[in-house]
C-alpha positions in Angstrom: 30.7 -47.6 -18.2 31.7 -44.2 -16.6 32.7 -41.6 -17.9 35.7 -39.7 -17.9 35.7 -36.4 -16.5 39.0 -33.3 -17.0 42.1 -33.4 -15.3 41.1 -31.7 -11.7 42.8 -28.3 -11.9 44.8 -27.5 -8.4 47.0 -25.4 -10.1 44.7 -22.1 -10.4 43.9 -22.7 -14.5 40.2 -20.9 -15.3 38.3 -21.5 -18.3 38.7 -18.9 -21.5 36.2 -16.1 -20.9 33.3 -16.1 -23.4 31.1 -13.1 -21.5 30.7 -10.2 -23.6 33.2 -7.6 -22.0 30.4 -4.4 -22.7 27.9 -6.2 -20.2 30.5 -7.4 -17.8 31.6 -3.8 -16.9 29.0 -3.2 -14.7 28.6 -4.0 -10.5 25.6 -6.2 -10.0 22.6 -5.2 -7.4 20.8 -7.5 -4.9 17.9 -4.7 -4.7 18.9 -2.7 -8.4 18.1 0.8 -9.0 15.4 0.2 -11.6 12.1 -0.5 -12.2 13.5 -3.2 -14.7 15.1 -4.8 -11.7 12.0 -4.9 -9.3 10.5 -6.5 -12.0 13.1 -9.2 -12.0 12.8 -9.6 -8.8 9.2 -10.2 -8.5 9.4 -12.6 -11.7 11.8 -14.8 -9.4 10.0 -14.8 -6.6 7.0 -16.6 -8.5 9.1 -18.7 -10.3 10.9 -19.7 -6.4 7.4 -21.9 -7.0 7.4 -23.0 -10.4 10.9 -24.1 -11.1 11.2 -22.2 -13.9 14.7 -22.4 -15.6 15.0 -18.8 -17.1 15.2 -16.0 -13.7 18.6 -14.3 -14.1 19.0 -11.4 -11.7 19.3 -8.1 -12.7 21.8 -6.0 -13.0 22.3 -2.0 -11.7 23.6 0.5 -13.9 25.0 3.0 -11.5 26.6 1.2 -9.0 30.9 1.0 -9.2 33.2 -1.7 -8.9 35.4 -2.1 -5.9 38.7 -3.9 -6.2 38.3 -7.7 -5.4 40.0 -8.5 -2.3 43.8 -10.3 -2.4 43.4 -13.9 -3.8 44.1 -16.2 -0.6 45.2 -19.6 -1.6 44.8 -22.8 -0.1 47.8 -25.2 -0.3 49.0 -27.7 2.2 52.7 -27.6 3.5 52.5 -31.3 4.6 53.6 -34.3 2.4 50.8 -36.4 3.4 47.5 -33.1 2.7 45.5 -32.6 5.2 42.3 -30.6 6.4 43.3 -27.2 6.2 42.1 -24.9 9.3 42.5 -21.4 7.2 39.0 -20.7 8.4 40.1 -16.7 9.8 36.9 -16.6 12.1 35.4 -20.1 13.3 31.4 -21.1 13.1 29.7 -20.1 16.6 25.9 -20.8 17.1 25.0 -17.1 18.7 25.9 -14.1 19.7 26.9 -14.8 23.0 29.1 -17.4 21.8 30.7 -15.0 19.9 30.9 -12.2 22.2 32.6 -14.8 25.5 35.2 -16.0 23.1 35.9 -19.3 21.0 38.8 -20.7 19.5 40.2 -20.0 16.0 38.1 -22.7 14.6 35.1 -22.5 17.2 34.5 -26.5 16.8 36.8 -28.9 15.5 35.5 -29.9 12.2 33.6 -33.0 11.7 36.1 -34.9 9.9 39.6 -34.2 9.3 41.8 -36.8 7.4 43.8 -37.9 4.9 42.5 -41.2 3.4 39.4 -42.4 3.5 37.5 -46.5 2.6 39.3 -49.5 2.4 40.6 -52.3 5.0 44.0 -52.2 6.4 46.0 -55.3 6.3 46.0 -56.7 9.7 47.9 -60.0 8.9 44.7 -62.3 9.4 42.7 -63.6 6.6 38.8 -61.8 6.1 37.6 -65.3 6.6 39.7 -66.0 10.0 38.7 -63.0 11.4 36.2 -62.8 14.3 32.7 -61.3 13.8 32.5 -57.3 14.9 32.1 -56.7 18.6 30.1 -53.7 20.0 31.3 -50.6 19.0 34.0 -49.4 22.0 36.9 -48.3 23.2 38.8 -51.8 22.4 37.1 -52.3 19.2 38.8 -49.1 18.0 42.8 -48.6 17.5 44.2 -44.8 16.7 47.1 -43.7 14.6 47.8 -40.2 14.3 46.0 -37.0 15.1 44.7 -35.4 11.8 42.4 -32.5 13.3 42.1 -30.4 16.7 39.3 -27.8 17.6 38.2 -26.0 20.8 36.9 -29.3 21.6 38.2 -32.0 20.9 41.0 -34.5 18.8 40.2 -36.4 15.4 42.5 -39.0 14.6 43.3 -41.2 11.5 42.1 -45.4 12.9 41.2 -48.6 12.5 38.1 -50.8 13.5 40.2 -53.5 14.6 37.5 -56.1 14.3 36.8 -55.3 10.6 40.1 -53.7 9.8 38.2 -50.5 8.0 40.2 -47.6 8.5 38.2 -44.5 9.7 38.0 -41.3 11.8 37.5 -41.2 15.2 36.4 -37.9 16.8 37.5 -37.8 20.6 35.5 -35.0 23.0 36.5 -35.6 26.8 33.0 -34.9 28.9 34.7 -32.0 30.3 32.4 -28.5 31.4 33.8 -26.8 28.2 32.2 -29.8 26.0 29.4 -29.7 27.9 28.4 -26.3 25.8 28.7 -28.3 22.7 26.6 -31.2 23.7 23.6 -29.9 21.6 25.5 -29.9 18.9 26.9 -32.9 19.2 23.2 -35.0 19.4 22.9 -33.2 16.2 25.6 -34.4 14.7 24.8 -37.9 15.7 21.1 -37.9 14.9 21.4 -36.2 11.1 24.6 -38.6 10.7 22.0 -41.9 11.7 19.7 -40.1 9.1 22.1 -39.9 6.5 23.9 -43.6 6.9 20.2 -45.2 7.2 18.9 -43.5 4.1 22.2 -44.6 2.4 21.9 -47.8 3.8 17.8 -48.0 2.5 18.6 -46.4 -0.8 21.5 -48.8 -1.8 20.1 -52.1 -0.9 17.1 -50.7 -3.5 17.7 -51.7 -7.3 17.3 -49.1 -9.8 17.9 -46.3 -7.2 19.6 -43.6 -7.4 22.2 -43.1 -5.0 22.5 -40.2 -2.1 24.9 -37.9 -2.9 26.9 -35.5 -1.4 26.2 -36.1 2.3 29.1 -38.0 4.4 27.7 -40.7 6.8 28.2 -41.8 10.1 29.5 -44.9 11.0 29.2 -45.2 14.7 28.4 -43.0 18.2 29.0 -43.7 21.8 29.9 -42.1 25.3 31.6 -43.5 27.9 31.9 -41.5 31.5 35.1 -39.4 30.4 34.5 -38.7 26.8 32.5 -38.6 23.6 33.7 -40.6 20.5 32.6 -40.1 16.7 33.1 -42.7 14.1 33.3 -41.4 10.6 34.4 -43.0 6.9 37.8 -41.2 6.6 38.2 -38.7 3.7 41.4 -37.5 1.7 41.1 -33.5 2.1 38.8 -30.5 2.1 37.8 -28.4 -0.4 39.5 -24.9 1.3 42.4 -27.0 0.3 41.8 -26.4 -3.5 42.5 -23.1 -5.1 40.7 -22.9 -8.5 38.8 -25.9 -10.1 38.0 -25.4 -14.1 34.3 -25.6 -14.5 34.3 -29.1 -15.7 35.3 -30.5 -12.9 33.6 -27.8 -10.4 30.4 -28.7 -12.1 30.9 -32.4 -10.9 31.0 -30.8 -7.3 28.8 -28.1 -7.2 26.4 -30.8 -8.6 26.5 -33.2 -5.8 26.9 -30.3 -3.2 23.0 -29.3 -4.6 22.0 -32.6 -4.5 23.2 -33.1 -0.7 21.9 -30.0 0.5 18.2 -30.0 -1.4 18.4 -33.7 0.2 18.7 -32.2 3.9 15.9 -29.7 2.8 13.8 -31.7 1.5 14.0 -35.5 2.7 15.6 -34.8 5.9 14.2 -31.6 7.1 16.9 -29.7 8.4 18.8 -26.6 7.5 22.6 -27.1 7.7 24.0 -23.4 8.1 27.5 -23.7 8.6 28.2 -24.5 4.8 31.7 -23.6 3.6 34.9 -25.3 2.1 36.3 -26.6 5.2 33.1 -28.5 5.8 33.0 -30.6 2.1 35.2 -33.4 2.2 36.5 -35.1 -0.4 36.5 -39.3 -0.5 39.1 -41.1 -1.8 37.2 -41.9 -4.8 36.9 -38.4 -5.8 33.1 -37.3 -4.6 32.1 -34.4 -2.0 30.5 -35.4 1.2 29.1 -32.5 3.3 30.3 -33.0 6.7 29.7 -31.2 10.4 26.1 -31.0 11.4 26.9 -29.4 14.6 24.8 -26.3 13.6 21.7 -28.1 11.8 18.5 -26.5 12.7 15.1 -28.3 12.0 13.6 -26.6 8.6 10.0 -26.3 10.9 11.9 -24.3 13.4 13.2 -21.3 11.4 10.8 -18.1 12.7 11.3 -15.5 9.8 9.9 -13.3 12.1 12.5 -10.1 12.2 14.2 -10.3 15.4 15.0 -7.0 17.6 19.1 -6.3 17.7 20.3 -5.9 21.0 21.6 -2.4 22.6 24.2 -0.8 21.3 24.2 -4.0 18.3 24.1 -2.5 14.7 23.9 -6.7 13.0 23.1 -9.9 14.1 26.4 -12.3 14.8 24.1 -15.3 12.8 25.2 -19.0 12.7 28.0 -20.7 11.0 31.0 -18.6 10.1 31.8 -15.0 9.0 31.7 -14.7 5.2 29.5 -17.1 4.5 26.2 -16.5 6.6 23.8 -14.8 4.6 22.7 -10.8 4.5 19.3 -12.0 6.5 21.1 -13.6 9.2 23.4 -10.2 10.2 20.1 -8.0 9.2 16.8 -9.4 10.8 18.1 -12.4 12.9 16.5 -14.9 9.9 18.5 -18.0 8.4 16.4 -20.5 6.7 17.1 -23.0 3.9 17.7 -19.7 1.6 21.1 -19.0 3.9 22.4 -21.9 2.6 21.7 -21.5 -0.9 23.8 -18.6 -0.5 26.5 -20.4 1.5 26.5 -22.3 -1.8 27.3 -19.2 -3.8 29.9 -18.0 -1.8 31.6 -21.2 -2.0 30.8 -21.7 -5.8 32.1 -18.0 -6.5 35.4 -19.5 -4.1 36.2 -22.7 -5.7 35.9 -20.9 -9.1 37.9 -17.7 -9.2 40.4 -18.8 -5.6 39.4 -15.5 -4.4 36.2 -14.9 -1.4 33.7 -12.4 -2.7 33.7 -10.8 1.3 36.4 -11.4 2.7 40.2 -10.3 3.0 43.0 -12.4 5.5 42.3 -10.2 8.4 39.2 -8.6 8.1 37.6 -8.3 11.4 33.7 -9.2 12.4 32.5 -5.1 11.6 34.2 -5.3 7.9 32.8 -8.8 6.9 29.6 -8.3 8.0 29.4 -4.8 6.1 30.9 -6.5 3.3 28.0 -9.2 3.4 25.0 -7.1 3.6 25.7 -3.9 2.0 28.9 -4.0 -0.4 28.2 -4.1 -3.8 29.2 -7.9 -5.1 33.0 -7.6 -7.0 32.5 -9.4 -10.1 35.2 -8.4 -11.7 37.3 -11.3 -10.8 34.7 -13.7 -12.9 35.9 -12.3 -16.2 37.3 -15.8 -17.1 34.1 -17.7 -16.1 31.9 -18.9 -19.1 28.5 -16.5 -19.0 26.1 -19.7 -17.5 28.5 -20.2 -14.6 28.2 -16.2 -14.0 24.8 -16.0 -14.1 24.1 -18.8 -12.0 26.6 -17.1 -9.3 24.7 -14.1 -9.0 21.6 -15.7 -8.8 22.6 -17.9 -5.8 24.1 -14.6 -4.5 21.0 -12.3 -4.2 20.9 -10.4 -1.6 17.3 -10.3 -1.3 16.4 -14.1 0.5 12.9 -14.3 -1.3 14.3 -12.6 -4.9 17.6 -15.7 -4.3 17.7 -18.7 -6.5 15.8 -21.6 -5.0 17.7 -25.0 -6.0 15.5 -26.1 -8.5 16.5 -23.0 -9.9 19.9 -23.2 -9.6 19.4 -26.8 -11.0 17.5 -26.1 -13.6 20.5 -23.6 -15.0 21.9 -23.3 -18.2 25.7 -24.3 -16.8 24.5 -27.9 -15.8 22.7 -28.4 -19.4 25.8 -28.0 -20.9 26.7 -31.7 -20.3 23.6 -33.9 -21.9 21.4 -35.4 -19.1 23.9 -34.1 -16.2 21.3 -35.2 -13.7 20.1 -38.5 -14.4 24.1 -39.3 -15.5 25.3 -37.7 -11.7 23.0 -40.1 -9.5 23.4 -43.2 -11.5 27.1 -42.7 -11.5 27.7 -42.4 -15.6 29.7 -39.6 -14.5 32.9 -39.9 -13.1 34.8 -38.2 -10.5 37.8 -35.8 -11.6 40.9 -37.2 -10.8 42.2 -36.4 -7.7 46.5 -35.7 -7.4 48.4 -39.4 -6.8 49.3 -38.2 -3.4 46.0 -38.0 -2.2 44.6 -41.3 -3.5 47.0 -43.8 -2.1 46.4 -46.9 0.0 44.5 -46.1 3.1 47.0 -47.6 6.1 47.1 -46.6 9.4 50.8 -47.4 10.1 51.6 -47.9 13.9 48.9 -47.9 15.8 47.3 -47.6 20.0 44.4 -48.6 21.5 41.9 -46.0 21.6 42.0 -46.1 25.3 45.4 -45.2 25.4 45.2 -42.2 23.4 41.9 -41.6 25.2 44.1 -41.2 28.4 46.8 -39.1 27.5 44.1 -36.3 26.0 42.1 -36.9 29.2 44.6 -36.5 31.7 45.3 -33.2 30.4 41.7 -32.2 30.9 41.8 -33.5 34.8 40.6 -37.3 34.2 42.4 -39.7 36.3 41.0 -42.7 34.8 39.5 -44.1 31.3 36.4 -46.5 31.6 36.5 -48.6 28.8 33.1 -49.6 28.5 30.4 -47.5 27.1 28.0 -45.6 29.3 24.9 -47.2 30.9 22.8 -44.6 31.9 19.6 -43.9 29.9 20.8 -40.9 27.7 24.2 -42.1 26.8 22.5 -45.7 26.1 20.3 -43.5 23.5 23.1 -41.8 22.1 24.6 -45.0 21.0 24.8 -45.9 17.4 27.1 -49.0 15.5 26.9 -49.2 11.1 26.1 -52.4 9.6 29.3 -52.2 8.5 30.8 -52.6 12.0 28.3 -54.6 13.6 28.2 -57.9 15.1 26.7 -59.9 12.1 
């Protein structure tokens, strides 16, 4: 039986505070300005090895607070929530992306939606219903548009073979996308990855499941356009304003579990991490989404890296507030950037406020903020002491001094709940609740044929005409890709 989980707070409520006030009045150091605090620092770095569950970082004595910037809250002015694009400053892979211009968001996210699972009636009996064709333009049927980026549309569908409703990502093959199409194969291949490993995992008994990665469902290019097929999820997490720490332990735990997965099992580096990008499925679990930016783990060089003239930072990868100190300071992002993507998003989700970043700040200001502000902590005076610790430990400034995590896992905060771990992967633990309005039936209401809604965004790009069957040349063959799910049995 599962078990019960708190009411899911999207209201702002934080938890009593129960951290000594005389300890609490003090700005915490990434480097401190102690003895004492080099020695912390070298204890963690040994225990980055060992897993051991006691490194805290340190804090400095003489350094002041600075007021924490203006809460910015995430709320949706729609009926029906949707993905929120409050991002100020979009993810861009380099500096010369950033320097030509992108839009607001830089890509479209990977998903954007408002229901996700499920089959949509389609007045035919399961059992009368013909088997799955190949995934294609006429296999897919679209309802409304539910995301737009710099390149390209999402919009809420149906597989019209299976009736599963999904999203379907739609990137005409125009010069623009052409710049993305790196990205793109990335997204497709780590999306295979995930869905096969899934796939693997859950036909094994005894297994625990994946968690916290979202899946892909199917790939495929035809001569005008790319199209994305994705399970179809009910909101993002920049959408939330404060979670208690019940239920943001639930998250934060199956966000660890997803990324340490890509570490470890997968072998990539995700580094555009951020609330935008963690999706939330109808049932109530996070799914990390957009692998645009995934770098192979073997390809990270932490060699430093010379800044261009006239260049006082690095741009890095991903988006402003949340790339690590490294990235802006030697040109480095490894796995350790996105342990402290995780921080910034934990310290997010559990005080509504960004530790960074104000509405408005511009590249020069968040950048500064990142690598040499002192961290405001005063906004955590509410958070239980094993939820503050484990922040600032996942917000070390110094990459090989930063929680690893096994360490964050190994914390105090998740031993609170007896046997967190085992009781998160074989699903004893329930979900939080999420609000009624999010969780209702999945329908797609009226609906066109992907090829017509193909031809209305393509036409505005230049295409005359939409070819409804899939590409047959050799690299667009490879780039297809069809779930079980929506196969031909």
């Amino acid at each position: 039986m599962s078990e019960r989980h708190s009411s899911t707070n999207w209201t702002g409520r934080q938890t009593t505070s129960v951290y000594p006030e005389s300890t609490r009045s003090q700005e915490w150091s990434p480097r401190g300005a102690s003895e004492q605090t080099e020695g912390k620092h070298a204890e963690l770095a040994d225990s980055r090895h060992s897993g051991a569950r006691d490194p805290t970082p340190s804090s400095s004595p003489d350094v002041e607070y600075t007021h924490p910037p203006t809460p910015d809250l995430f709320e949706s002015d729609s009926e029906s929530p949707v993905f929120s694009h409050l991002e100020d400053m979009g993810a861009m892979s380099n500096d010369d992306h950033a320097s030509n211009g992108s839009s607001r968001n830089g890509r479209v996210g990977f998903i954007r939606g408002v229901a996700s699972g499920g089959r949509a009636h389609t007045g035919q009996a399961a059992d009368d219903r013909p088997p799955p064709r190949k995934l294609s333009m006429e296999s897919l049927a679209a309802a409304e548009l539910i995301g737009r980026g710099g390149f390209g549309h999402v919009y809420r569908g149906r597989h019209t073979d299976t009736g599963k409703v999904l999203a379907i990502k739609l990137i005409p093959r125009s010069d623009k996308a052409q710049r993305v199409k790196d990205s793109l194969w990335r997204e497709r291949e780590v999306g295979v990855c995930i869905s096969e490993a899934k796939a693997r995992v859950g036909g094994q008994a005894g297994s625990s499941a994946i968690l916290g990665l979202l899946h892909l469902l199917g790939a495929f290019l035809t001569p005008e356009c790319i199209v994305l097929v994705t399970e179809l999820c009910v909101t993002d997490m920049a959408a939330i304003r404060c979670l208690d720490e019940d239920d943001l332990r639930f998250y934060f735990g199956e966000l660890i579990c997803g990324v340490r997965y890509l570490h470890d099992e997968l072998g990539y580096v995700h580094r555009d991490l951020k609330p935008s990008n963690i999706l939330l499925t109808r049932d109530g679990h996070a799914q990390i989404a957009d692998f645009g930016l995934v770098e192979s783990i073997s390809n990270v060089n932490y060699e430093p890296k010379p800044l261009r003239p006239g260049r006082d930072h690095f741009r890095g990868v991903g988006t402003l507030g949340y790339i690590p100190p490294e990235a802006h300071l030697l040109g480095v992002q490894g796995p350790e950037g996105d342990v402290w993507a995780l921080g910034v998003i934990l310290f997010r989700l559990a005080t509504g406020i960004h530790p960074f970043r104000q509405k408005g700040d511009d590249e020069d200001t968040v950048v500064g903020n990142v690598a040499h502000r002192p961290l405001t902590m005063s906004s955590t005076e509410n958070l239980s002491i094993n939820l503050y610790t484990l922040i600032r430990g996942l917000l070390l400034r110094d990459s090989e001094a930063r929680w690893t995590l096994r360490n964050a896992m190994n914390t105090e905060w998740f031993f609170e709940i007896s046997d967190f771990w085992e009781r998160l992967r074989d699903g004893r633990l329930q979900p939080p609740p999420l609000p009624r309005a999010l969780v209702r039936d999945p329908k797609t209401g009226h609906t066109c044929t992907l090829k017509y809604v193909a031809g209305e965004v393509l036409a505005s790009h230049g295409f005359a005409t939409v070819t409804i069957e899939t590409s047959e040349c050799a690299e667009d063959v490879a780039f297809y890709y069809q779930h079980p799910d929506l196969s031909p049995k």
